[in-house]
N, C-alpha and C positions, 0 to 999 in steps of 0.2 A: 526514674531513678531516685532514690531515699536522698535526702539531703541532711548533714550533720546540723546539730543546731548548736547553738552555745550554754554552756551549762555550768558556768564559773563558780566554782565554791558551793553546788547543791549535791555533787553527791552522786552523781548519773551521768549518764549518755543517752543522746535523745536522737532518732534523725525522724523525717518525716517525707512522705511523698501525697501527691495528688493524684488522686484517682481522676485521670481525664475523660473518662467512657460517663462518668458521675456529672459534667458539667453541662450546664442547663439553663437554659433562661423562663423565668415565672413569673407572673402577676402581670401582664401583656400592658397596655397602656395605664392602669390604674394603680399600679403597685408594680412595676419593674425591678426585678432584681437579677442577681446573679448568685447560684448556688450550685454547690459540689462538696466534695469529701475530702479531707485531710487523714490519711493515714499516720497517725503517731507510737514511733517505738521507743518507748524509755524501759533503761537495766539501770540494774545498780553497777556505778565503778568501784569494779575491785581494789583501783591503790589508792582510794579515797579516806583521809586519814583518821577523818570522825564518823567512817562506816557503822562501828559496834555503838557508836551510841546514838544511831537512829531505831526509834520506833517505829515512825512510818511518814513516808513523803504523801503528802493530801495535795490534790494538783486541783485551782478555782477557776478562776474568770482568763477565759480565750479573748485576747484581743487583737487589734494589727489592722493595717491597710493596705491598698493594693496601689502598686506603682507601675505605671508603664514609662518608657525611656527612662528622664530623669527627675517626672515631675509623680509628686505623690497624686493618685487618682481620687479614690475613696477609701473610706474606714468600711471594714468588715464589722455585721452586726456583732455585738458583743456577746459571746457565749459562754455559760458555767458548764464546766467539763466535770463536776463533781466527782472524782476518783481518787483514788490511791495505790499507794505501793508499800505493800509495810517492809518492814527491814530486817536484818540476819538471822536476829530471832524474835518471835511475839510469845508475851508468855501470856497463859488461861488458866489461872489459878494458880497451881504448883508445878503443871508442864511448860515445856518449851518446844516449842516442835519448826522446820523449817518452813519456809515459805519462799512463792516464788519471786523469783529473782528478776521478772521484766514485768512490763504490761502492756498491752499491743489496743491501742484506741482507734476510735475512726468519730471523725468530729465532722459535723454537718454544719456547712460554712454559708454566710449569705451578706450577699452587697447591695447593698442598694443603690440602682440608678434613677434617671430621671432621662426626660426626653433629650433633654442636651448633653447630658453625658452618651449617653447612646449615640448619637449622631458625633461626638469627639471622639469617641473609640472606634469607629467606622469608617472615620477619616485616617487615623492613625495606620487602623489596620487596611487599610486600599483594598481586599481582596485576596489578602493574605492572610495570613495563619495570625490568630490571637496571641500576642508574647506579650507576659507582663511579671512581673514579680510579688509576690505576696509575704508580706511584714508580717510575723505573729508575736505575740508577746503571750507564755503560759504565766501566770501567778503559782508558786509553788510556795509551802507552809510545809517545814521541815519538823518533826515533832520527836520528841525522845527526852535523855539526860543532858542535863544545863547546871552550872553552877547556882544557881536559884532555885533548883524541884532536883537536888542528890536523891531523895526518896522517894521521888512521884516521879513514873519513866516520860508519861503526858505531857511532861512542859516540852512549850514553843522555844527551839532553837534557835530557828530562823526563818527568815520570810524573805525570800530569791524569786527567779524565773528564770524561764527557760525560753530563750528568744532566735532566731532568726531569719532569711530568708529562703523562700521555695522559691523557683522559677516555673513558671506557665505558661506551655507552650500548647494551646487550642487548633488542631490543622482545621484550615477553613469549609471544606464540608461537614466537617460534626459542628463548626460555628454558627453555619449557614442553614444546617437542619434539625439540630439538638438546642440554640440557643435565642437564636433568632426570632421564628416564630413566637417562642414564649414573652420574650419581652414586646411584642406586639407589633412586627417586623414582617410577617408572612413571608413566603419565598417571593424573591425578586428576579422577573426576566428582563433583561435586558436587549434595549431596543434604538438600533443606531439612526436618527432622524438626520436629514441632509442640514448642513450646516449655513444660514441665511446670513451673510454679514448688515448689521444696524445700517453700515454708510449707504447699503443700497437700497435701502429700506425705510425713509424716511417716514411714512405713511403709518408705519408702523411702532412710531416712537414708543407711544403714549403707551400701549401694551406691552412693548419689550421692557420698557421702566417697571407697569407693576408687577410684571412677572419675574425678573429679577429681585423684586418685594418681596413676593412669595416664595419664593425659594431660601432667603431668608429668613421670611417668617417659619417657614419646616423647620430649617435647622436648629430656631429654637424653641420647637415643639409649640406654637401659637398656632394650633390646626385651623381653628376657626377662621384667624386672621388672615391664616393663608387661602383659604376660600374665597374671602371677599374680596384681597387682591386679585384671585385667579379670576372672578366676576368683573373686574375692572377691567381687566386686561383682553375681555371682549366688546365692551363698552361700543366700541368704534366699528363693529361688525354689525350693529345693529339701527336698525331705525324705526318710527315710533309707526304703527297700523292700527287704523280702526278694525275692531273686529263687528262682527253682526251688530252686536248691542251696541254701538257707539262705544266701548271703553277702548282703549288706547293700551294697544301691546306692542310688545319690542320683537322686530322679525328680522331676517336675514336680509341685507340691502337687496334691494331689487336687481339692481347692477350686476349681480353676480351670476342672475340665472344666464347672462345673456356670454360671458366666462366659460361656465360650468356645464353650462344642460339644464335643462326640468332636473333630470332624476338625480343630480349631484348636489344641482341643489337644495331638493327639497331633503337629501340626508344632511347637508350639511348646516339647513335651517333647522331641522330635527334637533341634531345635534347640540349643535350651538344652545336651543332651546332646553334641553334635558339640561344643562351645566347650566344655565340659567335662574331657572329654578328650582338646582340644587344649591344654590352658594347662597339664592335669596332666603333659605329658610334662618339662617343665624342672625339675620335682620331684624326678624319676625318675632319667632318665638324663642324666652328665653331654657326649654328644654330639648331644643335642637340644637349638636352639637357635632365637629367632627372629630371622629378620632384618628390615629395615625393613621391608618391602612385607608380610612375615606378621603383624607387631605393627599396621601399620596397619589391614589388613584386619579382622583380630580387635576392633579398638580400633568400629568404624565398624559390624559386627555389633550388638558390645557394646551400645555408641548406643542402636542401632536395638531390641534389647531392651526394652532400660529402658526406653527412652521409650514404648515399646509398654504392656508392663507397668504403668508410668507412668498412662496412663490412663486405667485402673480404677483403682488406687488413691486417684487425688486425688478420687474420687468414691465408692469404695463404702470398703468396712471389710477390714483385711487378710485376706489369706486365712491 
């Protein structure tokens, strides 16, 4: 639905709506933003008193931010709307001829996030529908007769704008499949793990600490950091083996096969060893790196570990 906007002393009527089918998330980890369309309709008001001496309304610089609740979010990228609207009459040489009376625009809008904005609006929105508000501010330069240019119809009037609020309301499937993705989110399944209380779980300290790390570390988008927490947080599952050559590698306690089985075991030394040396590589080398989708995944393995783990422990004696 079209929203009036305010247009004090310029001369017009403006409202405007958002194209919600147009909204979209772009530039995935590396450049996140948020982009869509503004549909703008400005007319000339007819009981507007200095109508017959406009030549023509020239509409510049789109600006505004977006607000969710009560707190301002981000600034919308700045954009020049370059247009106009000329006025009752334009003359071309010795004619005068009419002209139209509206002009109907559509403005390509874009925000930019970062990983902790994105993870602030995902908390906001729980699972629901995207609602937030968007601030514009148009620059308009009013052009015509002035006491300064009686003989040149050119001169600058005034210099106004045309400002107010849209509301935006995103339903959470087009959020979660038109926007998500693009800002570097892929689709998320969710996956209910049995819930392990700490107090029975002492054994377990040391990993539920830095896994609590890493999930912090996520929320402000520190992929890498959150890796190496997630590495720490199996620290305690492992113990040191010689292999063939005498070097010394880290393997699933022995203790466990005796738990588990052979064949539980050896996936869950697998396991354990795959996340092992994947978190080791940000140690290593400085152009290995995670990005959201590899920290999340690793973060959600991690989980499912411990909590695994988890349930022998709150019940037997450490291994």
């Amino acid at each position: 639905m079209a929203q009036s906007l305010c247009t004090t002393n310029v001369g017009l009527n403006a409202d405007a709506s958002i194209n919600i089918s147009s909204f979209s998330g772009l530039g995935a980890d590396v450049f996140p933003r948020l982009h869509f369309q503004i549909n703008l309709n400005v007319s000339k008001a007819t009981d507007w008193h200095r109508s017959n001496e406009v030549q023509a309304w020239s509409f510049g610089v789109l600006y505004g931010d977006m607000r969710i609740g009560n707190a301002k979010f981000a600034d919308i990228k700045t954009h020049s709307v370059n247009s106009w609207l000329w006025g009752e009459l334009r003359t071309e040489g010795e004619k005068q001829r009419n002209v139209p009376i509206r002009t109907d625009l559509t403005l390509t809008i874009e925000i930019p996030l970062n990983a902790r904005s994105i993870e602030w609006i995902e908390k906001q929105r729980s699972g629901k529908s995207f609602e937030a508000l968007l601030h514009i501010n148009l620059q308009v330069q009013i052009f015509g007769k002035n006491m300064h240019t009686p003989s040149f119809q050119s001169g600058l009037m005034d210099a106004l704008c045309i400002e107010g609020d849209i509301p935006i309301v995103v339903p959470d499937t087009h959020w979660r499949e038109k926007v998500l993705p693009g800002l570097g989110y892929g689709r998320t399944l969710v996956i209910e793990l049995p819930a392990i209380s700490p107090d029975a779980c002492q054994a377990l300290d040391h990993s539920l600490k830095a896994f609590n790390k890493a999930q912090r570390q996520f929320e402000l988008g520190l992929y890498d950091e959150t890796a190496a927490s997630c590495r720490i947080a199996l620290e305690n599952f492992f113990e040191s083996k010689a292999d063939e050559s005498g070097r010394m590698i880290p393997r699933l306690k022995q203790s466990w096969e005796n738990r588990l089985g052979a064949a539980t075991y050896q996936w869950l030394d697998t396991a354990l060893g795959t996340i092992k040396v994947a978190t080791n590589k940000t140690h290593h080398s400085p152009d290995n790196h995670f990005n959201r989708l590899g920290a999340q995944m690793l973060l959600m393995v991690t989980t499912a570990l411990v909590s695994y783990a988890a349930q022998y422990y709150s019940t037997k004696s450490e291994a």
